[in-house]
C-alpha positions as CSV (number, residue, x, y, z in Angstrom):
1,X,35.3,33.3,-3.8
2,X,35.5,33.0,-0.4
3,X,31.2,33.0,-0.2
4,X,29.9,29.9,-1.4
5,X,27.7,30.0,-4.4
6,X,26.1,26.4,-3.9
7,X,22.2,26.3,-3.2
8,X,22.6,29.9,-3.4
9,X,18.3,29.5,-4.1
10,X,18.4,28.8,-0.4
11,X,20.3,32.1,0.6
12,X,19.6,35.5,1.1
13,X,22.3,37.9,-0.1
14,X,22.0,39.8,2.7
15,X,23.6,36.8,4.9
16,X,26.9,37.1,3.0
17,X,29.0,39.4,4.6
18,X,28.2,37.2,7.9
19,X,29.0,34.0,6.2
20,X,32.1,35.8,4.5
21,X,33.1,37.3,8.2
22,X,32.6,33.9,9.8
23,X,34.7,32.1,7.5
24,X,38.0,34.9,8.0
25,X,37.0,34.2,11.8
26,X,37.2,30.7,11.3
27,X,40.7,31.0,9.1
28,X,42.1,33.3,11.8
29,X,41.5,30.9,14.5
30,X,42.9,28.0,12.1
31,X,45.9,30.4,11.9
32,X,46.0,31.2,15.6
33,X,45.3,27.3,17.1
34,X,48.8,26.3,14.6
35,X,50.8,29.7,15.4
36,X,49.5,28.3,19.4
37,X,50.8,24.9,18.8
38,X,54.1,25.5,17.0
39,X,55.6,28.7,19.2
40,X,54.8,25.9,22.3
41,X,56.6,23.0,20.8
42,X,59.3,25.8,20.1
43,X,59.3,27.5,23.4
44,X,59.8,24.3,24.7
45,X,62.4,22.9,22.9
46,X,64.5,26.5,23.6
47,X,63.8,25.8,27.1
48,X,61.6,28.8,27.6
49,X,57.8,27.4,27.8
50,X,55.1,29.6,26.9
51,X,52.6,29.3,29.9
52,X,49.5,30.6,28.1
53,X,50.1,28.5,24.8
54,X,47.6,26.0,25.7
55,X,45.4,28.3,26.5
56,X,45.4,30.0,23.5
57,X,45.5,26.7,21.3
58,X,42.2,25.5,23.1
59,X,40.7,29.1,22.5
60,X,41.4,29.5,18.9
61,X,40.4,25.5,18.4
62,X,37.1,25.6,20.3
63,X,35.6,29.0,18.0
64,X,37.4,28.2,15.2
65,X,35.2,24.6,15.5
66,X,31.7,26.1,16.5
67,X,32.1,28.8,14.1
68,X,33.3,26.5,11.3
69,X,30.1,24.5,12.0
70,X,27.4,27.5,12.0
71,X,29.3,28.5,8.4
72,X,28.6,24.4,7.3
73,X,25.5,24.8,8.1
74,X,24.6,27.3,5.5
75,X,26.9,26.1,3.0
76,X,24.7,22.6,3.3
77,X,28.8,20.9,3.8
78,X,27.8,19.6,7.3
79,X,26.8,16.2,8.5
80,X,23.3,15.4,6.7
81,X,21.5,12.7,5.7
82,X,20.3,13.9,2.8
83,X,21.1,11.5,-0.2
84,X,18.1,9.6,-0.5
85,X,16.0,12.8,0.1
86,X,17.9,14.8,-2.7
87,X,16.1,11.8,-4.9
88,X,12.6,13.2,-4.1
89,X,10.6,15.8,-5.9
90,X,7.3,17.7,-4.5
91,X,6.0,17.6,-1.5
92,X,7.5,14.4,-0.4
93,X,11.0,16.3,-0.8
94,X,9.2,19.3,0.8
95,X,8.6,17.2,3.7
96,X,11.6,15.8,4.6
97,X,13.5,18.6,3.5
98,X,11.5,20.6,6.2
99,X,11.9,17.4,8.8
100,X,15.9,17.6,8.7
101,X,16.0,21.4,9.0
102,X,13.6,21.3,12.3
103,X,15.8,18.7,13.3
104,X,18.5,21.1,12.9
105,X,16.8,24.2,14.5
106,X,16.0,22.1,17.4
107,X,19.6,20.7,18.2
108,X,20.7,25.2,17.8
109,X,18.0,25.9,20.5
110,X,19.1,23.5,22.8
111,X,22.9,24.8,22.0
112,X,21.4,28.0,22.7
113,X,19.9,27.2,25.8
114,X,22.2,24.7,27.2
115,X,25.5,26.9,26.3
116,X,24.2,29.7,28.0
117,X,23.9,28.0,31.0
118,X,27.3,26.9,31.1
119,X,28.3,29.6,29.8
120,X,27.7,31.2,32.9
121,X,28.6,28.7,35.2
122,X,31.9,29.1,33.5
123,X,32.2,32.3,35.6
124,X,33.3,29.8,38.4
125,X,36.1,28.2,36.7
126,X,39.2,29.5,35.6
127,X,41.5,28.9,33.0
128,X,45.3,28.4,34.2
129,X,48.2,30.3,34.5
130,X,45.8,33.2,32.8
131,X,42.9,32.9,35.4
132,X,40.7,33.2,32.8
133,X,37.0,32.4,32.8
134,X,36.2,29.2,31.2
135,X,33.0,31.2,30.1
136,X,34.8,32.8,27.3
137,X,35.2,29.3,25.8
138,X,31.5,28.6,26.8
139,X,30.5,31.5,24.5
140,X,31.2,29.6,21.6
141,X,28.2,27.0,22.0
142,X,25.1,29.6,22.5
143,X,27.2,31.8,19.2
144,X,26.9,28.6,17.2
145,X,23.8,28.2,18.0
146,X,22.3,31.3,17.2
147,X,24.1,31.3,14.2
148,X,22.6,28.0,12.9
149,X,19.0,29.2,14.0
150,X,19.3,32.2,11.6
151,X,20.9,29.8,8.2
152,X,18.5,27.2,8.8
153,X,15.3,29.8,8.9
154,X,16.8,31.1,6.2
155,X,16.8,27.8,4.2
156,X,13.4,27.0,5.2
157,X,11.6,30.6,3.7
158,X,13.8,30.0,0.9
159,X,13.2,26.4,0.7
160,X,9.5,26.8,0.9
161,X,9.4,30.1,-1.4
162,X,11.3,28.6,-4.2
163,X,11.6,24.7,-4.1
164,X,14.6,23.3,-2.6
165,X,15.5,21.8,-5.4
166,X,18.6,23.0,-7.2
167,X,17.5,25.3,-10.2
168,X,17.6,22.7,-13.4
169,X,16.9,19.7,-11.3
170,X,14.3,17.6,-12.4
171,X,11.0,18.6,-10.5
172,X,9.0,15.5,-11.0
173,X,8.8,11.9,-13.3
174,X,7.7,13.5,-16.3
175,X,10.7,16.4,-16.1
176,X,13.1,13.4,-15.0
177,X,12.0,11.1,-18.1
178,X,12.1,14.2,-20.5
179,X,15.8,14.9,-19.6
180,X,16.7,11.1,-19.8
181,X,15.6,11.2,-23.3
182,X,17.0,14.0,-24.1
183,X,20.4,12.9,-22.7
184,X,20.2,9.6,-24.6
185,X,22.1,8.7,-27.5
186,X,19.9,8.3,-31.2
C-alpha cells in the first residue's frame, strides 16, 4: 500500500488521501525529472536539442524534492535524531518527543515565511529559453512548508492523546522487565 501504516497511532485517517496524493505527485515528478533527463541526452545526441529540457528536469526535481520531504515528514522516514529518544518512556519521552517536533514546526514556518518571500521576488527572474517565472519553482518551499506544519500538528495531538510510543512498546521499567522475562528462555 502506497499509504504508510507505520506510527499509524500518530495519524489521522483523514490525512491519507493527501499523503497518498503527495506521494503519486512525488512519483510523477520522479518520472518527469528522468523522462527530462533522458529525451535531452537523446535530443542531443540526434542533433536536435530540446531547449526547455532543463527546464523541465529542474521543475520536476525541485517539487518532486520538497514534496518528497513534506510526505517524510509524516511517514517519520526523514532526518531525525530520534534513537536515543525512542529509548525513553513517560514524560521524559513526552518531552523530547514534543522538543524535536517544535523543532520541526519551527524550521516549516520559517519555510513558510522565507519561501514566500522569494517566492515572489521570483516574479523578477525568468527562466530561459521559456521565460518562465523562477517563482513557480519558489512555490515549492512555502508548499513544503505548509505541508510539514499540518503532519507535525498532527503528530503532536496524536502524540499527546495516545502516547507516542508504538502500540506494544514497553511503556515504562516494570512493562520493559515483564517482557524481558517473558522473552527469556526457562
Amino acid at each position: 500500500m502506497i499509504v504508510s501504516e507505520s506510527a499509524r497511532h500518530l495519524k489521522w485517517r483523514a490525512l491519507d488521501p493527501l499523503e497518498y496524493a503527495l506521494m503519486c505527485a512525488t512519483g510523477i515528478c520522479l518520472l518527469g525529472f528522468t523522462v527530462a533527463e533522458l529525451g535531452d541526452v537523446f535530443s542531443r545526441i540526434i542533433l536536435h536539442p530540446w531547449l526547455t529540457a532543463q527546464e523541465f528536469s529542474l521543475g520536476f526535481f525541485v517539487w518532486g524534492a520538497f514534496l518528497g520531504g513534506a510526505v517524510a515528514v509524516r511517514r517519520e522516514t526523514h532526518f531525525k535524531i530520534s534513537a536515543v529518544v525512542e529509548q525513553m518512556t513517560g514524560w521524559r519521552r513526552k518531552f523530547f518527543e514534543t522538543f524535536r517536533r517544535a523543532i520541526v514546526l519551527i524550521v516549516a514556518l520559517v519555510m513558510i515565511v522565507a519561501g514566500y518571500i522569494n517566492y515572489l521576488s521570483g516574479f523578477g527572474s525568468f527562466l530561459t529559453p521559456s521565460e518562465t517565472p523562477i517563482a513557480v519553482l519558489y512555490a515549492a518551499i512555502p508548499v513544503c512548508g505548509v505541508l510539514i506544519v499540518i503532519f507535525t500538528i498532527e503528530s503532536l495531538v496524536n502524540g499527546w492523546r495516545n502516547g507516542f510510543q508504538e502500540p506494544g512498546q514497553p511503556r515504562d521499567l516494570q512493562e520493559i522487565l515483564a517482557q524481558e522475562a517473558l522473552e527469556r528462555p526457562l
